[in-house]
C-alpha positions in Angstrom: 1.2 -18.3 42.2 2.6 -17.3 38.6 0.5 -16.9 35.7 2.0 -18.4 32.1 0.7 -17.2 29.4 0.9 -20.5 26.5 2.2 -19.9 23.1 0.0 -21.0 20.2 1.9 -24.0 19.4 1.5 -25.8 22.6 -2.7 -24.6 23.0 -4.4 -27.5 22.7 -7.2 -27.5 19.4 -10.6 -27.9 20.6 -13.7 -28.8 17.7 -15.8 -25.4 18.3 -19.1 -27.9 18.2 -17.7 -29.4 21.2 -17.6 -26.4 23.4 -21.0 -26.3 25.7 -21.7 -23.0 28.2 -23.4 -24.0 30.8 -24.3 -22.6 34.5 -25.3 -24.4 38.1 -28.0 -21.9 39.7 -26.7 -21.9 43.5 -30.3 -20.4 44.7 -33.5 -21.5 43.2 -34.9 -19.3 39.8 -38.9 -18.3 40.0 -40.8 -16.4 37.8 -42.7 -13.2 38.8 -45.6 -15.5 39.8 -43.5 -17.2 42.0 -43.6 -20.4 40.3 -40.5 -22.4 40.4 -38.5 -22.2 36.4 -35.5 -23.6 37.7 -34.7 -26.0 41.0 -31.2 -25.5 42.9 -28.2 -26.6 41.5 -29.9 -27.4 38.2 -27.2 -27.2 35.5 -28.6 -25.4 32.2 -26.9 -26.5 29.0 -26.7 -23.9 26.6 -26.5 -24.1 22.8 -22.5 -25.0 21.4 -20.6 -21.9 20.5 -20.9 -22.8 17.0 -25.0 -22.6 16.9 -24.6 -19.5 19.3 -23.1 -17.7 16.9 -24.9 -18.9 14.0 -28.1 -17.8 15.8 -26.7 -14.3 17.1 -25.6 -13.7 13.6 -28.6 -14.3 11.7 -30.7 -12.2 14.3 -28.8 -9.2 14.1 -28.2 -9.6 10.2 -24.1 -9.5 10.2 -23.9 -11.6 6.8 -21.4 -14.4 6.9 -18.2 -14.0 6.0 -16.9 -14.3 2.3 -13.9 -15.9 2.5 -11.8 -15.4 -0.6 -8.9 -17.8 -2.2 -5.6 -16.7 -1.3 -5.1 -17.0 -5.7 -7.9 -14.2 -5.9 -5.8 -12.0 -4.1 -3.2 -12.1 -5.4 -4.6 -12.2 -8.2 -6.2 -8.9 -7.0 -2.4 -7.3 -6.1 -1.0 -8.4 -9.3 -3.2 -6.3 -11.1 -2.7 -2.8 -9.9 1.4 -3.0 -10.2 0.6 -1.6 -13.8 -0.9 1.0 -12.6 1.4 4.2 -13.4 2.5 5.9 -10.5 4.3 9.5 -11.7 7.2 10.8 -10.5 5.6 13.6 -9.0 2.8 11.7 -7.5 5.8 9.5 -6.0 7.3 12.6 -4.7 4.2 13.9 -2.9 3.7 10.7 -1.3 7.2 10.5 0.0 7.0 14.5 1.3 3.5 13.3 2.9 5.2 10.8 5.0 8.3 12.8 5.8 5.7 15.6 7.1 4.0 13.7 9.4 7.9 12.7 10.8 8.4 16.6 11.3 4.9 17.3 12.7 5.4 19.3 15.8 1.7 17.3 16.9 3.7 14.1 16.3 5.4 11.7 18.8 6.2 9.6 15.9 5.0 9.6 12.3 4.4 7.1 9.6 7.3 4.9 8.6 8.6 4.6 4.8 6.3 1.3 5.0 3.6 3.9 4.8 4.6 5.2 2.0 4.4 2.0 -0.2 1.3 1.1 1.6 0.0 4.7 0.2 0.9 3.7 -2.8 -0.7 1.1 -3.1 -3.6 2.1 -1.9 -3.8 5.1 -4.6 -2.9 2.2 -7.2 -6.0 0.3 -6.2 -8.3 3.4 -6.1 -7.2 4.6 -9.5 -7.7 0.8 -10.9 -11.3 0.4 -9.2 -11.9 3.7 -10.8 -10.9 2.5 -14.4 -8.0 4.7 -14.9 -4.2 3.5 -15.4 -2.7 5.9 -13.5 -2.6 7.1 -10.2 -3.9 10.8 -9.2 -2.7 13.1 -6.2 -6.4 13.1 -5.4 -6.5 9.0 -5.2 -3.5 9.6 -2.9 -5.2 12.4 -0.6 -8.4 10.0 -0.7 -6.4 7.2 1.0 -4.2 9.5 3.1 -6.4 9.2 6.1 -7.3 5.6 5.7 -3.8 4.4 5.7 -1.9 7.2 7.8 -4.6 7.5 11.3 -3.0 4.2 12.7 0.1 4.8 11.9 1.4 8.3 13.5 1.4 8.7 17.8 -0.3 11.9 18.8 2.6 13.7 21.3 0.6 14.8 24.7 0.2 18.2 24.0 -1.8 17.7 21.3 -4.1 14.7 22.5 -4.6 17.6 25.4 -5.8 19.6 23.4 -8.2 17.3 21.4 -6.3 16.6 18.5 -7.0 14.1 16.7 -4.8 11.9 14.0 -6.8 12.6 11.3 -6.7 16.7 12.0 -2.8 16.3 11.8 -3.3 13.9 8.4 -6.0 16.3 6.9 -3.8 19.8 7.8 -0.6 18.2 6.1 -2.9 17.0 3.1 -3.9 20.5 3.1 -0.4 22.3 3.5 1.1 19.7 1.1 
């Protein structure tokens, strides 16, 4: 027998309030007591998915999610391309990235990507911090944030306990 996995487009959408758990007891459930809770192939209906999760996450106090309008965000990205970004704090973000390419502790560094994403990371900490420009240390405060996922620790070093964020933090400190 071969397994297929489906492609989104041909999954069939199914209403979340529609989807009931349930379980058939193949022995009889007693108590402690003895006394008979539930009789041999009994099937329990348990709450839909929808008021499962509604009850799990108001008992463990995860808030719901804010969902905010596509408009807000980009809203939220148009607003930090002012930002100044100097020439030098351009060129340390760019000799960031190229380190982490010549790390010796590195399979495989961060991409050029990373360096925009750095960038714009750094934009949006010096704009939450009221400032119109960007600063190496908004840059070295967003290093790890945006770098840790994207370098590949070589096998020598994840022998040896390294970790992504000791390679990031000793080429934030070399650099």
């Amino acid at each position: 027998m071969t397994t297929r996995i489906m492609p989104p487009s041909e999954l069939l959408p199914v209403p979340v309030d529609s989807l009931k758990l349930g379980m058939e007891l193949q022995t009889p459930l007693y108590d402690e007591g003895g006394n008979l809770l539930l009789a041999k192939h009994q099937v329990i209906d348990t709450p839909t998915l929808l008021h499962a999760l509604q009850l799990t996450r108001s008992s463990t106090g995860v808030p719901d999610p804010v969902l905010v309008p596509v408009a807000t965000l980009a809203d939220a990205a148009a607003a930090v391309q002012p930002i100044t970004l100097s020439q030098p704090v351009l060129d340390y973000i760019v000799r960031l990235i190229r380190a982490t390419r010549e790390s010796a502790d590195l399979a495989c560094g961060a991409s050029p990507r990373a360096a925009v994403l750095l960038a714009g990371a750094a934009r949006a900490r010096a704009a939450s911090a009221g400032r119109l420009h960007v600063s190496l240390d908004d840059v070295r405060a967003m290093a790890l944030d945006v770098l840790r996922h994207r370098v590949l620790l070589n096998f020598a070093a994840r022998a040896e306990g390294v970790t992504a964020d000791t390679v990031v933090s000793a080429l934030l400190t070399a650099g």
